[in-house]
LOMARDO-420484 format. One record per residue (C-alpha): residue in three letters; x, y negated, z. Coordinates in steps of 0.25 Angstrom, whole numbers, padded with zeros to 4 digits, always signed. Example, Ala and Ser with C-alpha at 12.3 -4.5 7.8 and 13.67 -1.06 7.14 Angstrom:
// LOMARDO-420484
ALA+0049+0018+0031
SER+0055+0004+0029
END
This chain:
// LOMARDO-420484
UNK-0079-0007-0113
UNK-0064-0001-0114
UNK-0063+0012-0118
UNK-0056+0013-0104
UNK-0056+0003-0096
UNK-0044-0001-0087
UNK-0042+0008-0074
UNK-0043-0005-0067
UNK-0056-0008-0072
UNK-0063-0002-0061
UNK-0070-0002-0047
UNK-0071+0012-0039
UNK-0084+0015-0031
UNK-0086+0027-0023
UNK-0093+0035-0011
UNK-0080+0041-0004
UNK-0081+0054-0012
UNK-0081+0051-0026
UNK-0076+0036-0034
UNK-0080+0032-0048
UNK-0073+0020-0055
UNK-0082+0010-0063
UNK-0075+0000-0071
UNK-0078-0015-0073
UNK-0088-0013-0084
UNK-0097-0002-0077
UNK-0091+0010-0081
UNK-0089+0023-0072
UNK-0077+0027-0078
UNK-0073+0038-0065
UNK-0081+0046-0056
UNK-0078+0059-0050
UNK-0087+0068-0041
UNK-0091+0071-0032
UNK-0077+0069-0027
UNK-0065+0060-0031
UNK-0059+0072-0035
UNK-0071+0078-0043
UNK-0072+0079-0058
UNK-0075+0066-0065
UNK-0090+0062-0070
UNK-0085+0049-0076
UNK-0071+0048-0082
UNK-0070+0038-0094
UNK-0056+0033-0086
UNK-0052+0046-0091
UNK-0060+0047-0106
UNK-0069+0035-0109
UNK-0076+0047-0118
UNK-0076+0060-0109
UNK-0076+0054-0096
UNK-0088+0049-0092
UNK-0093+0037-0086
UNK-0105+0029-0082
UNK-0107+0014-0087
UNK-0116+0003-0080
UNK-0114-0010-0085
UNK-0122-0023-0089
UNK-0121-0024-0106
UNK-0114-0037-0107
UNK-0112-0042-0122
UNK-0100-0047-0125
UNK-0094-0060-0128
UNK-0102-0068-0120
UNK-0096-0070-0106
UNK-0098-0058-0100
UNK-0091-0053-0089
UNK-0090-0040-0081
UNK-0085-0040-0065
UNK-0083-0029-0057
UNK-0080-0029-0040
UNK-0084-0024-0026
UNK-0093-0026-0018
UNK-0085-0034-0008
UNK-0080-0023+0002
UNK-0087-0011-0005
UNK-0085-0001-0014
UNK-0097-0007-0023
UNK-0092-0010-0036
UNK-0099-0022-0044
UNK-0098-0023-0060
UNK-0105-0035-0063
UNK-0109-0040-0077
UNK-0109-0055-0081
UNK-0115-0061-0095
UNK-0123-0073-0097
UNK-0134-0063-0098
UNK-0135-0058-0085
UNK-0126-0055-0072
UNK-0127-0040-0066
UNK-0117-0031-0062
UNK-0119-0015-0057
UNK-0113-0011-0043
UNK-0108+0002-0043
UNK-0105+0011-0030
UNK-0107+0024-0023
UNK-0112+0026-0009
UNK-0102+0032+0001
UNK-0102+0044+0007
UNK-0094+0043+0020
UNK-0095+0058+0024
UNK-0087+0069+0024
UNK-0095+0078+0017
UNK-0092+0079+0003
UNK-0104+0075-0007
UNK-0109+0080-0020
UNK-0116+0070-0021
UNK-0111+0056-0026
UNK-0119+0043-0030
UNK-0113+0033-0039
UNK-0122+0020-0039
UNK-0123+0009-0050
UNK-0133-0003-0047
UNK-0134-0014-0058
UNK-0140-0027-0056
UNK-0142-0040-0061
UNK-0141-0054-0056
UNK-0143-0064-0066
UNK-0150-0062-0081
UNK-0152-0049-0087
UNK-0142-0037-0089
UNK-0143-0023-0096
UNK-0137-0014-0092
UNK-0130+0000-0098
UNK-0129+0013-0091
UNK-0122+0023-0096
UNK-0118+0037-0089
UNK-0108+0048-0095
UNK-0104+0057-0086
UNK-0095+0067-0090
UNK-0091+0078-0080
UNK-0080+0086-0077
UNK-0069+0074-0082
UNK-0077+0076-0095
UNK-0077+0090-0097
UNK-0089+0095-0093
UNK-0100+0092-0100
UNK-0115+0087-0092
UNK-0130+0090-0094
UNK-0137+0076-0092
UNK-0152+0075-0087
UNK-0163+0065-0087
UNK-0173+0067-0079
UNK-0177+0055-0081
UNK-0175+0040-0085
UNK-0169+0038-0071
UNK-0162+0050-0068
UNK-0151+0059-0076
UNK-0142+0070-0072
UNK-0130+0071-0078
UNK-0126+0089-0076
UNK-0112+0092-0075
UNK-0104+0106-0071
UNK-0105+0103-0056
UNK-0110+0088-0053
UNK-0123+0082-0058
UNK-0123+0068-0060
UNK-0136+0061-0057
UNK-0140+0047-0063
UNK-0152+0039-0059
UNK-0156+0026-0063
UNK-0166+0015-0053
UNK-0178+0009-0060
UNK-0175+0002-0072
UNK-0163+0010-0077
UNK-0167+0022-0088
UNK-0158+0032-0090
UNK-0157+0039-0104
UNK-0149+0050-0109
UNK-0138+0047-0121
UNK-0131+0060-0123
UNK-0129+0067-0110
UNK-0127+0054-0104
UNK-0136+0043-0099
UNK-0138+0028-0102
UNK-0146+0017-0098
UNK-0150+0002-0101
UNK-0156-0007-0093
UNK-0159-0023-0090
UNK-0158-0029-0076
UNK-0163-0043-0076
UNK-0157-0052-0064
UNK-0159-0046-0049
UNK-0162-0032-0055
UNK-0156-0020-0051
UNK-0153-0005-0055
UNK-0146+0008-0052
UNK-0141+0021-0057
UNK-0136+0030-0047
UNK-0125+0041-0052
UNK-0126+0054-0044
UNK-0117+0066-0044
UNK-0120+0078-0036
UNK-0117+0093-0038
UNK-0122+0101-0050
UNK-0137+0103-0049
UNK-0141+0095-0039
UNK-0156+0087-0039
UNK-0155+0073-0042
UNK-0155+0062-0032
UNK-0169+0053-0029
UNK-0169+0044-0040
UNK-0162+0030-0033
UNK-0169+0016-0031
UNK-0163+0002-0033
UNK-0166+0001-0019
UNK-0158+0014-0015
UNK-0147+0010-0022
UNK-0146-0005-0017
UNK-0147+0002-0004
UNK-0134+0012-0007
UNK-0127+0000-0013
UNK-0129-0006+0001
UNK-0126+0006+0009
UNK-0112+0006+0001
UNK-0109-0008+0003
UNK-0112-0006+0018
UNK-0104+0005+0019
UNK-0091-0002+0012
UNK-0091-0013+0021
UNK-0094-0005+0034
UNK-0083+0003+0032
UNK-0074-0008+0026
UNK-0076-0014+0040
UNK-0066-0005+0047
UNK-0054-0011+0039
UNK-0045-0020+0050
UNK-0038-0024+0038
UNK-0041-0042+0037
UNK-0029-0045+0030
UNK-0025-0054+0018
UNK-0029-0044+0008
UNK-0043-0041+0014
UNK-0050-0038+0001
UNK-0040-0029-0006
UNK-0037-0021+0006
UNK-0052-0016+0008
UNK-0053-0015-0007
UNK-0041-0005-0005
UNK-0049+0001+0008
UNK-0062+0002+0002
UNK-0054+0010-0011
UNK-0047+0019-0002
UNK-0060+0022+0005
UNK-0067+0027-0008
UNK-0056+0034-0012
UNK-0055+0044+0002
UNK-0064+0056+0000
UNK-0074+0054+0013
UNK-0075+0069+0015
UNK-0060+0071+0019
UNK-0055+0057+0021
UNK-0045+0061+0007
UNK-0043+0049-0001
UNK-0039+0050-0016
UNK-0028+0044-0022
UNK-0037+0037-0033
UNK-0052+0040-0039
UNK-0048+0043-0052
UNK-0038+0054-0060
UNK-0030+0053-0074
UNK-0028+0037-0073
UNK-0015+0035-0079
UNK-0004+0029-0074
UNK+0000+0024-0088
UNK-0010+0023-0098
UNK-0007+0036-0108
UNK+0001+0042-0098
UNK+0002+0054-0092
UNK+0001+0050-0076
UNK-0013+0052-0075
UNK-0015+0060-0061
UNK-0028+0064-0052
UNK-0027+0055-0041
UNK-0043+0059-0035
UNK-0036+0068-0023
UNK-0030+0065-0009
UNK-0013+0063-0011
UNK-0009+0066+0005
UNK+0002+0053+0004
UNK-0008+0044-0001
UNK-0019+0047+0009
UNK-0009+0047+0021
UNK-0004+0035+0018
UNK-0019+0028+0018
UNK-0021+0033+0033
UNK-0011+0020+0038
UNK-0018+0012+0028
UNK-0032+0017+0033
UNK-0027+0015+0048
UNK-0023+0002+0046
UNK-0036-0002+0039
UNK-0044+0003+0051
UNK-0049+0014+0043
UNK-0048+0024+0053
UNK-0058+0033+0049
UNK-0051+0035+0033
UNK-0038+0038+0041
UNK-0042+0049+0050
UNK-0050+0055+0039
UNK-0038+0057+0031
UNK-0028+0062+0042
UNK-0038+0072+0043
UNK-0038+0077+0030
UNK-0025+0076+0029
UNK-0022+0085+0043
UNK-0030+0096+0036
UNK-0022+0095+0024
UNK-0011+0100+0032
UNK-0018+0109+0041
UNK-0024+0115+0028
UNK-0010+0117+0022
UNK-0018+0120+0010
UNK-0008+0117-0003
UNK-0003+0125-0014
UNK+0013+0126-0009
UNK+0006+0127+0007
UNK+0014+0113+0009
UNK+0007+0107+0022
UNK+0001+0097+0012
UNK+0000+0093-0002
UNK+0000+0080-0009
UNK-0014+0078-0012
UNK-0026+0086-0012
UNK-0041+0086-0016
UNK-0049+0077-0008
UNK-0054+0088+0001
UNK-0040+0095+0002
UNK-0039+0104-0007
UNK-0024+0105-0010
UNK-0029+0110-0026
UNK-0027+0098-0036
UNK-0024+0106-0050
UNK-0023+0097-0060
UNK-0028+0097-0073
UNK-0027+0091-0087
UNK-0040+0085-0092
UNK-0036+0087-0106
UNK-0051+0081-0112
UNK-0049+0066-0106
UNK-0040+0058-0113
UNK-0035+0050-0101
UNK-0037+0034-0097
UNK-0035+0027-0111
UNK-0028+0040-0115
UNK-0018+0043-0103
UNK-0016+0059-0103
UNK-0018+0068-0098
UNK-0027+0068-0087
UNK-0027+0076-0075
UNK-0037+0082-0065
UNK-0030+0085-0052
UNK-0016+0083-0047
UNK-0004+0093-0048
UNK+0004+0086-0039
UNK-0005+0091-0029
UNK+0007+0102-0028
UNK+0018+0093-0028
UNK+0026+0092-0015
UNK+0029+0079-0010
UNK+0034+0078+0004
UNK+0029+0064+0007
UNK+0016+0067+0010
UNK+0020+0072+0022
UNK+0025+0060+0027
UNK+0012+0052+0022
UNK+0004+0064+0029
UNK+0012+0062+0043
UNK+0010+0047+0043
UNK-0005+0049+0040
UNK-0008+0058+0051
UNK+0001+0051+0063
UNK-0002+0038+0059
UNK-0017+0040+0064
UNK-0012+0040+0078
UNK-0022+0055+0081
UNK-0009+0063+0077
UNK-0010+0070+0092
UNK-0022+0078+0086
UNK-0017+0093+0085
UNK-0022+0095+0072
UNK-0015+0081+0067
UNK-0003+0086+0074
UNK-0001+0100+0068
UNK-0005+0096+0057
UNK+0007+0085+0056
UNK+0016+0094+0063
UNK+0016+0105+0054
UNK+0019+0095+0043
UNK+0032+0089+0049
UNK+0035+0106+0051
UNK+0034+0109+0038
UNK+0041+0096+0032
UNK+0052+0098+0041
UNK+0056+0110+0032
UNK+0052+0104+0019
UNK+0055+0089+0017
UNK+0069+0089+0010
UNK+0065+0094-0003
UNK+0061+0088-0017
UNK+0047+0083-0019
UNK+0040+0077-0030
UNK+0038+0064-0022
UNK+0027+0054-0021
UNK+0023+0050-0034
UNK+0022+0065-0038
UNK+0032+0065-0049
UNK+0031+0076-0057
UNK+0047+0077-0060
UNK+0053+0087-0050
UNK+0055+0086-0036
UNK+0065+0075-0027
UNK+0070+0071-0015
UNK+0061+0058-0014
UNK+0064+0050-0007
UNK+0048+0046-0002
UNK+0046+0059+0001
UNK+0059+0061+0012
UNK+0053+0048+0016
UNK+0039+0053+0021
UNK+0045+0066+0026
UNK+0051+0056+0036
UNK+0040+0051+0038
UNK+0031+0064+0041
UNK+0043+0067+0052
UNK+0043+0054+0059
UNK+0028+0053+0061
UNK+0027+0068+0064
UNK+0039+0064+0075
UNK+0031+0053+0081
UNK+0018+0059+0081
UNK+0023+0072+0090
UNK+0029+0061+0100
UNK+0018+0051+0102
UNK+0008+0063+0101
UNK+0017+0072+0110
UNK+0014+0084+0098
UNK+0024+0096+0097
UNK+0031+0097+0084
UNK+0046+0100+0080
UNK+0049+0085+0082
UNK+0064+0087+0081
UNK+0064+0095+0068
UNK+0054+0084+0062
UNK+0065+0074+0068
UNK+0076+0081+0061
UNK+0069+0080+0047
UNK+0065+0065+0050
UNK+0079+0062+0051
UNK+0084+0071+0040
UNK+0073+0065+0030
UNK+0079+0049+0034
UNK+0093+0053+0032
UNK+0090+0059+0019
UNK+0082+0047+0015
UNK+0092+0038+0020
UNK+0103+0046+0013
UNK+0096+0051-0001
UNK+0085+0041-0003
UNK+0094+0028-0002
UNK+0100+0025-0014
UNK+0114+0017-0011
UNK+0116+0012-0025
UNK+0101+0009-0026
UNK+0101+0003-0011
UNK+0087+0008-0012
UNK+0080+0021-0007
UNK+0075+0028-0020
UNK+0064+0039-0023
UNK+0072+0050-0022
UNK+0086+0055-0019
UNK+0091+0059-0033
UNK+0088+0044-0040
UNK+0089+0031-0037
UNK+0075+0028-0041
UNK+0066+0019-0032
UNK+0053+0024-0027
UNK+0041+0016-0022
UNK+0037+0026-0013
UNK+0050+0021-0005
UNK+0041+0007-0001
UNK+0035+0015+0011
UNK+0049+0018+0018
UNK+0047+0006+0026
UNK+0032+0010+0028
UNK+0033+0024+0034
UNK+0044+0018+0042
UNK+0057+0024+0038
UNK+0063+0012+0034
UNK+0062-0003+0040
UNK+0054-0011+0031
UNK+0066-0023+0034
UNK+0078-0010+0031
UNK+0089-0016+0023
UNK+0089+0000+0014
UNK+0073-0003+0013
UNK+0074-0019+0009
UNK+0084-0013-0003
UNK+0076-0002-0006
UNK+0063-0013-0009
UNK+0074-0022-0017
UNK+0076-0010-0027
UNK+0061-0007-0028
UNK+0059-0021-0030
UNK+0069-0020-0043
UNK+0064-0006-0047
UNK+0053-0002-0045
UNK+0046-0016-0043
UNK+0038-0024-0055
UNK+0030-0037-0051
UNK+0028-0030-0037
UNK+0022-0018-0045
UNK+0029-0006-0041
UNK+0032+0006-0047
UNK+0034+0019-0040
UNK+0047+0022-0047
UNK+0053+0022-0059
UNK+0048+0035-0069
UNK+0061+0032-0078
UNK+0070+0032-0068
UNK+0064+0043-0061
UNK+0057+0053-0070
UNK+0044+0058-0065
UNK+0040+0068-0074
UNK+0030+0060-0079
UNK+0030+0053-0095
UNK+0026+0037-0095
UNK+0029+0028-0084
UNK+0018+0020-0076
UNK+0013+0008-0071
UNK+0018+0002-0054
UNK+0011+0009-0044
UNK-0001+0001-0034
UNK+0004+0008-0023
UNK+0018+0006-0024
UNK+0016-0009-0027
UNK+0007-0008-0012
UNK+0020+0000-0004
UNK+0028-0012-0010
UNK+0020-0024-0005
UNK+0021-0018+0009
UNK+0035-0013+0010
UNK+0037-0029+0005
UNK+0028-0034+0016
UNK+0037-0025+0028
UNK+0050-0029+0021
UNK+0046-0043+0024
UNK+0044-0048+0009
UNK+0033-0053+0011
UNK+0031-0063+0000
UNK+0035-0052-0009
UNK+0025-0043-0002
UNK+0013-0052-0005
UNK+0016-0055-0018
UNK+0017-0041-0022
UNK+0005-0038-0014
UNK-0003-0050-0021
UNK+0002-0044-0035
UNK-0002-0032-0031
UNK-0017-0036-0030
UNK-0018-0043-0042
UNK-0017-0029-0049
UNK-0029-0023-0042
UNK-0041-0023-0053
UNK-0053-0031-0051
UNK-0059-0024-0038
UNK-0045-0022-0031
UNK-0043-0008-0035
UNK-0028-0003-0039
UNK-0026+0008-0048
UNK-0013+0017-0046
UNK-0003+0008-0055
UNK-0002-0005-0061
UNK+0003-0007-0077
UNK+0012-0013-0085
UNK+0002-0022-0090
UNK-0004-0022-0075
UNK-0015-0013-0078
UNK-0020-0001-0066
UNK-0015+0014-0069
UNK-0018+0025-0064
UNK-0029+0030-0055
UNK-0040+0023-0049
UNK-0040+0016-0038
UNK-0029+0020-0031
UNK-0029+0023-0016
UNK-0015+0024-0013
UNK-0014+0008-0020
UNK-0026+0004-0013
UNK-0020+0009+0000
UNK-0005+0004-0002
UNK-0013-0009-0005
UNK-0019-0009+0009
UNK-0006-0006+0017
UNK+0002-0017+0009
UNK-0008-0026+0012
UNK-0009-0023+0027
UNK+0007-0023+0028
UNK+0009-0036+0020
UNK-0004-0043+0029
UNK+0004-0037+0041
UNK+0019-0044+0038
UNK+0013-0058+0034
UNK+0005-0058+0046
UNK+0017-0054+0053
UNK+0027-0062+0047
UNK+0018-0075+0045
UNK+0024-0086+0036
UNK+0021-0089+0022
UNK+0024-0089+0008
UNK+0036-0100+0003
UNK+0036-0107-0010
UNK+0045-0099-0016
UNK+0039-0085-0012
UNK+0044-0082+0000
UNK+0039-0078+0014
UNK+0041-0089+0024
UNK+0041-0081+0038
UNK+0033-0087+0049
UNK+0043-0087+0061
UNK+0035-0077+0069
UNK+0047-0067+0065
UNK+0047-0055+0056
UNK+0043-0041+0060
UNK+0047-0029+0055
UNK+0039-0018+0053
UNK+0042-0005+0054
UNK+0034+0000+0041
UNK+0030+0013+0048
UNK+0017+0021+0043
UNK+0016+0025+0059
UNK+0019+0013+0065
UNK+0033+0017+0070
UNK+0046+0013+0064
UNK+0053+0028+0061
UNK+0065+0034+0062
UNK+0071+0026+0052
END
């Protein structure tokens, strides 16, 4: 086994308010609780020796044709590492039973079933949990051979084995081997709950096949509401079963990935908490979610998000902040955690998120498109709490930001961020008229107008004959891909067709893209890193409106073959095409989803084929243009 095995060599399982990662041999290498944001119980990801983690494998010798696969259980968020050696063929499923509610649990289960199907097996079971991100030490108890509990400062974790399974203490730390012989089973159930509280009945092989069911059954239920039956069924419910697990139930927040201190290069020092709600990327999933026929995860969000704003609760007393804890807290210090050593020695690693105080206008352009584009705007609450957003942006759009990617090199006019404030004006102007609201519509129309002149003006680079990230370079910027998307730009526009030429020369590697260019545009940061999933997603589509569609597909099709071996993307793709960063991404997941809708879209729509030599042969049913708008409108521009 590697010391640390790739970020990509994993699966993610989860109940809707924790996820833990297991890798391809067995290994739960991450798991926070009892929230996504909680402190870790297993970290190896982060320190192979003071992390923790909890292994459940077959012993396989080696050298004699042994294999090991891992997948889903089709639909589902039940994970499958199955072990395969002239010996035997067994595997263990892995999952955790969801908890669709909107009360928040102490409690979380965290099941692992192992089996065999052919032969005999044995098996290893090993558990070191190690609390606090490794700094708090655990009292461990064995109340038996069946049952242990693991006492840390806060959170107990309870461990309980089915007949058959022995549990011993090694240390303060518990193992266990066993041998299954072929249509034998066993489990051994991981619970956490809050410090102190009585152990959970001791579980039965029955009970657990009778959870494992229950999960399946609720996967596939729910799966059932996707409209989505396009060319790309498997990845795009792959994609919505990912974003699903990682939205906090309670609130409806999703996360921007389950894990924390990945590194965007390896022995770098971009390693950031991404376990917390970012207001652009959960906007932007609620057309996504719409679109998929996930009504239910859209609304739930708008909410949160509406009293976000109501609340006005942030540091600077902003109407909002870029992201928050998943229950709204606006709070996110960040810390250095000085006693892990990082993924394969990237430092230093950090708990929370100080960009939480950076100010970044575009969020409120995401936030505006999130609650119009519902179509329930003409509630009061919705509208005031809209309105009073567009008033206070009106005063406060035309200054410097830090921008989207959070660069931590002083503030700029980007670009992006001019765009979104046009963007929060021209939903809030259309909402007040199709919803008869009062608002000071003439002063939001004003700053609408300003903000496209000032793009038009300042953002365009004439040398460049590109718009570029912000008004003092000629760099290019991949945020930029969504012009056409929001609508402020045709996607058929002669300025936007150039702007995607000089991306496609720049910023454009084997249709991987890069956000920007860090030498060009010094981000405060040391080390470069690797092209980004979701900008590589914004691509595909922003291909597919423009009307390239053979260039589309092929980028999309290149896309996919860099997912890992259960379709899950990572943040970033290497030089040696490897995942960076942290684990799985939602933002990747959910651009994945919106490239594949717009691309199934425009070859429905345009019909045809491919042509020998690469092209797209039309059908002669004509071309439509699309206007690219979030809302469904063409703007202003």
């Amino acid at each position: 086994m590697n010391e640390y095995p790739p970020i990509a060599d994993h699966g993610m399982i989860g109940d809707l308010q924790t996820a833990a990662l297991v890798s391809s041999s067995g290994r739960i290498d991450w798991w926070c609780t009892p929230r996504f944001d909680s402190p870790s119980v297993f970290a190896s990801l982060l320190d192979s020796e003071r992390g923790g983690h909890c292994g459940l494998a077959a012993d396989l010798p080696s050298g004699n044709g042994s294999t090991v696969r891992q997948l889903y259980l089709s639909d589902t968020a039940i994970l499958v590492t199955r072990f395969m050696a002239p010996e035997g063929v067994g595997e263990v499923a892995d999952f955790m039973v969801p908890i669709d509610s909107t009360t928040p649990q102490d409690g979380h289960r965290l099941v692992r079933v192992a089996r065999v199907v052919r032969g005999t097996l044995h098996f290893t079971f090993i558990c070191r949990p190690r609390f606090d991100y490794g700094r708090a030490s655990h009292e461990l108890a064995l109340a038996d051979d069946s049952t242990a509990a693991f006492h840390g400062p806060g959170t107990d974790l309870c461990v309980q084995s089915t007949a058959g399974v022995s549990l011993r203490a090694e240390g303060n730390d518990v193992t266990s081997r066993f041998t299954l012989a072929a249509g034998e089973a066993a489990a051994i159930v991981l619970t956490s709950t809050a410090g102190g509280a009585s152990a959970p009945p001791r579980p039965s092989l029955e009970s657990v096949i009778g959870d494992l069911e229950g999960c399946r059954s609720f996967w596939l239920s729910w799966l059932r509401s996707c409209t989505y039956h396009g060319r790309w069924q498997d990845m795009v419910n792959r994609s919505a079963i990912t974003l699903k697990l990682l939205t906090y139930a309670p609130t409806g927040a999703p996360i921007a990935a389950a894990t924390m201190g990945l590194p965007e290069q390896v022995g770098g020092e971009r390693n950031w908490d991404y376990r917390y709600t970012w207001v652009r990327d959960g906007s932007l999933s609620v057309r996504a979610l719409i679109d998929l026929g996930f009504q239910e995860e859209a609304q739930a969000f708008r909410r949160w998000l509406r009293d976000r704003i109501e609340a006005r609760e942030t540091p600077e007393g902003n109407p909002l902040q870029i992201m928050y804890r998943i229950d709204g807290d606006p709070y996110l210090s960040e810390e250095v955690l000085d006693h892990l050593e990082g993924y394969r020695g990237s430092r230093p690693v950090r708990a929370g998120n100080a960009a939480a105080d950076q100010l970044q206008l575009d969020i409120y352009g995401e936030a505006s498109d999130a609650l119009v584009v519902g179509g329930d705007i003409g509630a009061i609450r919705g509208w005031k709490a809209l309105s009073d957003v567009l008033d206070w942006l009106a005063d406060h759009w035309d200054q410097p930001d830090e921008g989207i990617w959070e660069t931590r090199g002083g503030r700029q006019n980007f670009t992006y961020s001019r765009l979104m404030s046009w963007v929060a004006f021209d939903r809030g102007i259309k909402a007040a008229h199709t919803f008869s609201r009062p608002g000071d519509t003439l002063g939001w129309t004003r700053a609408r107008d300003t903000v496209f002149r000032q793009i038009v003006e300042h953002g365009w680079h004439q040398k460049r004959q590109a718009f570029v990230q912000h008004y003092d370079t000629e760099v290019l910027d991949a945020s930029l891909l969504l012009m056409p998307k929001v609508g402020f730009i045709s996607p058929r526009d002669p300025d936007w067709l150039s702007t995607l030429d000089a991306m496609d020369e720049e910023l454009v590697s084997d249709s991987l893209v890069y956000r920007y260019d860090p030498a060009a545009s010094p981000d405060g940061l040391r080390g470069s890193e690797g092209t980004f999933n979701l900008c590589s997603f914004f691509y595909v589509e922003a291909l597919a409106r423009s009307g390239r569609l053979a260039q589309a597909r092929y980028a999309f099709d290149k896309m996919l073959t860099y997912a890992n071996h259960v379709g899950l993307f990572a943040e970033e793709i290497g030089p040696s095409g490897e995942q960076l960063g942290n684990f799985p991404q939602a933002f990747t997941h959910l651009a994945l989803v919106t490239a594949a809708m717009a691309l199934d879209e425009e070859l429905s729509e345009q019909g045809g084929s491919l042509r020998a030599d690469g092209s797209w042969r039309p059908s002669t049913r004509g071309l439509r243009v699309p206007t690219g708008s979030v809302a469904g409108s063409p703007g202003s521009g």
